[in-house]
C-alpha positions in Angstrom: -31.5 41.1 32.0 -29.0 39.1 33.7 -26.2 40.3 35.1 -23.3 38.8 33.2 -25.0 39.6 29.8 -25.2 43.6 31.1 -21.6 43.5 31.8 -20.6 42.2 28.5 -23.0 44.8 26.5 -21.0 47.3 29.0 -17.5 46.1 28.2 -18.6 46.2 24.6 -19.4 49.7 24.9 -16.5 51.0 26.6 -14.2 48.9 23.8 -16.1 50.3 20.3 -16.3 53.4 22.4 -12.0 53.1 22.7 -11.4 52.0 19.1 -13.5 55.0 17.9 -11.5 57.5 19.8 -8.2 55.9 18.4 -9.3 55.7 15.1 -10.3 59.3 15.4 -7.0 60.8 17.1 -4.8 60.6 14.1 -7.1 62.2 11.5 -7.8 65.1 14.2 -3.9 65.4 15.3 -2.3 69.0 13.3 0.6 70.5 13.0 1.7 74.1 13.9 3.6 76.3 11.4 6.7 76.2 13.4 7.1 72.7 13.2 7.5 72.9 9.6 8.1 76.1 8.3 10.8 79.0 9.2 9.7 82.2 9.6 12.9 83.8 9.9 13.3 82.6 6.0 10.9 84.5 3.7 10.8 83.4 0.1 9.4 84.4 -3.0 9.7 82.4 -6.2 8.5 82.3 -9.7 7.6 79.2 -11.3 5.3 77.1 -13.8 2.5 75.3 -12.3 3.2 71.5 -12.7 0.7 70.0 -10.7 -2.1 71.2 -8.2 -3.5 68.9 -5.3 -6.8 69.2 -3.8 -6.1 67.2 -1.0 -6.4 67.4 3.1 -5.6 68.7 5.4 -3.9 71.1 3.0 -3.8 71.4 -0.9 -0.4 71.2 -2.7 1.1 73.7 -5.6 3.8 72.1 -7.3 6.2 74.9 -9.6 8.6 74.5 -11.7 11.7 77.3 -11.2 14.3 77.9 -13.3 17.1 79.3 -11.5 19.5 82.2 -13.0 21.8 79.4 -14.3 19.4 77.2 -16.1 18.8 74.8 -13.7 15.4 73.5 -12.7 13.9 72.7 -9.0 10.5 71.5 -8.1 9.3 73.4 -5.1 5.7 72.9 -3.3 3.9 75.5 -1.5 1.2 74.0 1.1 -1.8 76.3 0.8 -4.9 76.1 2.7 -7.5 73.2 3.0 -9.6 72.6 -0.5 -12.5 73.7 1.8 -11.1 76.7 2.7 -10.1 77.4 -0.7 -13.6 76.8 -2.0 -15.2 79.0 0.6 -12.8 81.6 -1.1 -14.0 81.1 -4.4 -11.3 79.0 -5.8 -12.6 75.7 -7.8 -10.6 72.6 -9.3 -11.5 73.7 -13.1 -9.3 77.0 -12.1 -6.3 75.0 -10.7 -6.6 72.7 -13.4 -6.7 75.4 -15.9 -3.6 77.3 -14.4 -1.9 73.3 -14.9 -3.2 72.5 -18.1 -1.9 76.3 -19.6 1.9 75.8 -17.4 1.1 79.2 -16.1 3.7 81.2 -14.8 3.1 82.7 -11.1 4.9 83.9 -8.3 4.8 82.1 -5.2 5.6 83.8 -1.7 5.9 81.9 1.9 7.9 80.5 4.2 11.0 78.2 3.3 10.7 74.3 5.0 12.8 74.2 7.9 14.1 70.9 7.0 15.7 72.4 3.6 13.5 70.4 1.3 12.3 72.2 -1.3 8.8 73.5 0.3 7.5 76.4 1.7 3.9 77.6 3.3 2.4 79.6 0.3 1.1 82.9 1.7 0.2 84.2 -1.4 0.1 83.0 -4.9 0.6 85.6 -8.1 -0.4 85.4 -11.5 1.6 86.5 -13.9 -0.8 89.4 -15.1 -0.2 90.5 -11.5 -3.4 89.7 -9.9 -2.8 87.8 -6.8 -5.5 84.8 -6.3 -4.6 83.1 -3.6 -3.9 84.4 0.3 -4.0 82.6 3.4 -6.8 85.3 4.2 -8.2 87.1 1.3 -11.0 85.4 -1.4 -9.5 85.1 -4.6 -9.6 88.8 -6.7 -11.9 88.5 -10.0 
């Protein structure tokens, strides 16, 4: 093979090789809880579900909270990965379920440390007391 041809099958290598590696970065890059969330501010609300995402890196629950004056706020608690959630036992006919039925549950995490209106869900509540959703425990039957 001559030489000038094995140097451009090289440099075509080492360029797909680069592009691969940048496309790759930004769907490997995370983020640690303390960028986001606030430790130091616990919260626990009570809510209608509204919406449920399954999407990555982290699936979304969306409540609706009525505060002790009537007013209404939309908060969002990141939960884990739908993966993860899976593995645990959750499915989407159970999210969608606690959607379609405007459940009410009781969401507790860690407040947003930029003051939106979102928190880390540690654990989600139902209202018959059962709590389904932990950031380490398998949903309870």
């Amino acid at each position: 093979m001559p030489e000038a041809l094995l140097m451009k099958q090289r440099l075509a290598t080492i360029l797909a090789a680069a592009l691969l590696i940048l496309s790759v970065e930004p769907l490997s890059a995370h983020h640690s809880f303390a960028a986001e969330y606030d430790r130091s501010k616990p919260l626990t609300l009570t809510g209608r579900v509204v919406q449920f995402d399954w999407v990555n890196p982290h699936a979304f629950v969306t409540i609706e909270v009525t505060s002790s004056d009537g007013r209404k706020a939309m908060w969002v608690g990141q939960t884990k990965p739908p993966h993860v959630l899976i593995l645990s036992g959750w499915t989407r006919a159970l999210s969608e379920s606690m959607v379609m039925s405007g459940e009410i549950i009781t969401m507790r995490g860690f407040a947003a440390k930029n003051g939106t209106k979102r928190l880390l869900g540690t654990d989600l509540t139902r209202s018959d007391g059962k709590t389904v959703l932990t950031l380490s425990n398998p949903p309870k039957p």
